[in-house]
Backbone bond lengths (Angstrom), bond angles and torsions (degrees), N, CA, C in turn:
res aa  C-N    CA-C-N  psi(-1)  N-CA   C-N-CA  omega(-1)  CA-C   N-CA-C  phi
1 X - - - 1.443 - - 1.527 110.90 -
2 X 1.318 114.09 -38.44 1.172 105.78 -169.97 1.644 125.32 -58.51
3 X 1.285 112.92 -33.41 1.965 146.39 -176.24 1.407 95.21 -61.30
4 X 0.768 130.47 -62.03 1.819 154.55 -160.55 1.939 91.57 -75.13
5 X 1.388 118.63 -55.28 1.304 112.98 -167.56 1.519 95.30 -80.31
6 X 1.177 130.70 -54.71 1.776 123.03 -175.29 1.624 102.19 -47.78
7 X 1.327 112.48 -24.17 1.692 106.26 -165.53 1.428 97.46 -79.63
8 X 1.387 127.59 -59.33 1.462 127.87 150.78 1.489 128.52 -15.07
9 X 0.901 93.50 -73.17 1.544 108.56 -176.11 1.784 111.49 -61.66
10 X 1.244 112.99 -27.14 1.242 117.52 167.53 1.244 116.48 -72.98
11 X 1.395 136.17 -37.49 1.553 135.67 -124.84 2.232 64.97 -115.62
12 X 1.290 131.34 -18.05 1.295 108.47 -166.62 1.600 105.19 -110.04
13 X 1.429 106.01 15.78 1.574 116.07 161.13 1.071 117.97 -83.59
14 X 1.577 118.29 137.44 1.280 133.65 150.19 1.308 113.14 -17.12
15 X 1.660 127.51 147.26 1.255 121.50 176.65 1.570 115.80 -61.71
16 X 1.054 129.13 -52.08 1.277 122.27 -175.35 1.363 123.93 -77.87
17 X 1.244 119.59 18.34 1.206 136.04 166.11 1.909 121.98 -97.45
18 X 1.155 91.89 -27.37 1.565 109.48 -175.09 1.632 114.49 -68.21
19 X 1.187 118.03 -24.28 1.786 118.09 157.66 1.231 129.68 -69.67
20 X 1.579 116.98 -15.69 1.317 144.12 163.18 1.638 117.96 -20.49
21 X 1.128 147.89 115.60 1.553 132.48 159.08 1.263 116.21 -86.33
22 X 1.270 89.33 91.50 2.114 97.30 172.10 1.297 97.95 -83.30
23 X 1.820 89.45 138.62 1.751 113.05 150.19 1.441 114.07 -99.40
24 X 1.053 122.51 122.78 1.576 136.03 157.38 1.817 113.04 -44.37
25 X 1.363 121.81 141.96 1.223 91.47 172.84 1.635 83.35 -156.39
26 X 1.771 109.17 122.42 1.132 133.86 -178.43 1.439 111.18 -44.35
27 X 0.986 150.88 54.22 1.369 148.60 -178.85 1.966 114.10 -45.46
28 X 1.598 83.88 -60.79 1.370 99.91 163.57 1.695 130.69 -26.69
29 X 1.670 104.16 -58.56 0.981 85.36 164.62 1.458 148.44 -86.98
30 X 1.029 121.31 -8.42 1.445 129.19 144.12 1.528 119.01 -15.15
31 X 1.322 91.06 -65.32 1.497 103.33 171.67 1.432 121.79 -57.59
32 X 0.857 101.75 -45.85 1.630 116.62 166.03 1.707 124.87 -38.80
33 X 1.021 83.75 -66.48 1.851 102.71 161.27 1.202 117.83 -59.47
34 X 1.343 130.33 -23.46 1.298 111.13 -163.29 2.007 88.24 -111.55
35 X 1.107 128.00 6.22 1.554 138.43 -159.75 1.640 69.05 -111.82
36 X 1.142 137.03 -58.79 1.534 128.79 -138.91 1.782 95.16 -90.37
37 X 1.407 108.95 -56.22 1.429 100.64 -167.71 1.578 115.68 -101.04
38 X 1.329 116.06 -32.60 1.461 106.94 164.94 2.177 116.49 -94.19
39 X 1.319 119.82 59.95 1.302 104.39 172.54 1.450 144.66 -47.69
40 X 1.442 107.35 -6.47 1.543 122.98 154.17 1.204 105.14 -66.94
41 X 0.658 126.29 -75.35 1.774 127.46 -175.31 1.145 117.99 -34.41
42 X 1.363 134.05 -61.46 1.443 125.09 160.82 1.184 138.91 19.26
43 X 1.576 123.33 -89.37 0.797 137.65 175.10 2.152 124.00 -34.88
44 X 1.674 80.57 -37.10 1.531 117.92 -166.48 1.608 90.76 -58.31
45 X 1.016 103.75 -57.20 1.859 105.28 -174.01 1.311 120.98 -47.14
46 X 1.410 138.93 -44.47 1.566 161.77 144.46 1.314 111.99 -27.14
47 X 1.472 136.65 136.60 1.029 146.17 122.67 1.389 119.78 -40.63
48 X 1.433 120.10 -177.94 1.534 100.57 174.66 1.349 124.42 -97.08
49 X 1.119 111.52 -4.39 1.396 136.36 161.88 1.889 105.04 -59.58
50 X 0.879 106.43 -25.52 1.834 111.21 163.11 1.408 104.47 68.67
51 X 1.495 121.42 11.32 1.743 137.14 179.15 1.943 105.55 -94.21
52 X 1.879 92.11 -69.18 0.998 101.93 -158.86 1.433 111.78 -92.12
53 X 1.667 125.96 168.70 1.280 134.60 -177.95 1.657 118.63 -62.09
54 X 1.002 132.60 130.35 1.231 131.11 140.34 1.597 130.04 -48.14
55 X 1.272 137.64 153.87 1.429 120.93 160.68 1.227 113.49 -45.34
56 X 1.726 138.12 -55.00 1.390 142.52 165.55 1.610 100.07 -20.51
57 X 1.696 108.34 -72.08 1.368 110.54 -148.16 1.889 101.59 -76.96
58 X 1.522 116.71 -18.79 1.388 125.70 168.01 1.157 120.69 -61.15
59 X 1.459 117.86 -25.92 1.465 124.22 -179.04 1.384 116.46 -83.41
60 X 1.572 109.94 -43.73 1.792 132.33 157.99 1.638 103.53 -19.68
61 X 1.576 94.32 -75.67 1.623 87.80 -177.67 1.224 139.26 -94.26
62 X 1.766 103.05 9.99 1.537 100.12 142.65 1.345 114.02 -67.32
63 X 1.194 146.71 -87.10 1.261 153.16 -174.41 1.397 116.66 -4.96
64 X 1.415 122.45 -41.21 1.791 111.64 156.30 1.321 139.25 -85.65
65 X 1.801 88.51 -16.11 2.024 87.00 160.16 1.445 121.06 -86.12
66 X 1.399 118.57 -22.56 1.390 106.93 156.66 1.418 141.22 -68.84
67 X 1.343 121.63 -8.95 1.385 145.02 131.52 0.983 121.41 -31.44
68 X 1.312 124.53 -53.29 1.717 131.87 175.07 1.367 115.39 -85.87
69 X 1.193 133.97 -35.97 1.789 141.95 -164.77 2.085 78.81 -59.94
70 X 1.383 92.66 151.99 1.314 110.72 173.12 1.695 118.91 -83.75
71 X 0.937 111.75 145.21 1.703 115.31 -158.37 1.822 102.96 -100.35
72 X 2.031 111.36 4.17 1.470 88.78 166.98 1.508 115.28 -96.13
73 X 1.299 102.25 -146.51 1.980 92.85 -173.00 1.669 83.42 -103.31
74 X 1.761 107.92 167.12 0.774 84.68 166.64 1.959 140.92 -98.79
75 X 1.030 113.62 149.68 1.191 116.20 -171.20 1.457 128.20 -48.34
76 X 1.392 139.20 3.71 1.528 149.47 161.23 1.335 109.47 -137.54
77 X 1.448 122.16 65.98 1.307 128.30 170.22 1.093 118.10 -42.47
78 X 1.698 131.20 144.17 1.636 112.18 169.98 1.874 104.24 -57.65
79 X 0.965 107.30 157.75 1.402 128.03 154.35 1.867 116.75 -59.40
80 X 1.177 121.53 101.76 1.523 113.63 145.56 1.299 128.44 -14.50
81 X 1.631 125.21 105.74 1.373 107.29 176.96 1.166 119.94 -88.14
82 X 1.519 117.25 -2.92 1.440 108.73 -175.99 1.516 114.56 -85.32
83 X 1.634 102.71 148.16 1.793 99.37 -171.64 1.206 108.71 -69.10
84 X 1.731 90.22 154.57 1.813 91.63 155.65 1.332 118.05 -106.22
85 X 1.767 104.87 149.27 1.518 104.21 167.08 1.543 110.28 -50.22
86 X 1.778 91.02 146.28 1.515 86.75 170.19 1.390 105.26 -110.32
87 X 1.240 109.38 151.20 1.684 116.35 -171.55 1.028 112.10 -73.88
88 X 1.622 114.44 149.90 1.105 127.83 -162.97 1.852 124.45 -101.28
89 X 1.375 114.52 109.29 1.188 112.21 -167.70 1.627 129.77 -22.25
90 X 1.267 135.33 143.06 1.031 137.38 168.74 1.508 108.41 -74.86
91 X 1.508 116.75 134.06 1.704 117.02 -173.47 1.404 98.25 -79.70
């Protein structure tokens, strides 16, 4: 599923988006696991509206995209706008 959905999901991006290297990141199953092996918990994830996330269930799917985000800095930092002194000649 996943091959088939990036191909999708690509072909319905904006052009300048489409050179992009997306990672997929299973959220789902998280959920999965915690429906399969903790069934108390469940409920916990839901608002009461039974749609949307709870903080519990908000935190769930942070926890696998921070898994994936890349761990260097990133490589074109903004620039500092504040000046620097400029040094002062040697007499």
């Amino acid at each position: 599923m996943g091959t088939a959905f990036l191909a999708v999901l690509t072909l319905s991006l904006p052009l300048p988006y489409t050179d992009l290297a997306l990672t997929l990141t299973k959220v789902g199953t998280a959920f999965l696991a915690v429906r399969e092996q903790r069934k108390a918990l469940w409920p916990e994830l839901y608002h009461s509206d039974g749609m949307h996330p709870s903080p519990i269930g908000s935190y769930l799917e942070v926890r696998p995209l921070a898994l994936t985000l890349p761990l260097t800095p990133n490589p074109d930092p903004t620039p500092d706008p504040t000046p620097k002194p400029k040094p002062k000649p040697n007499p």
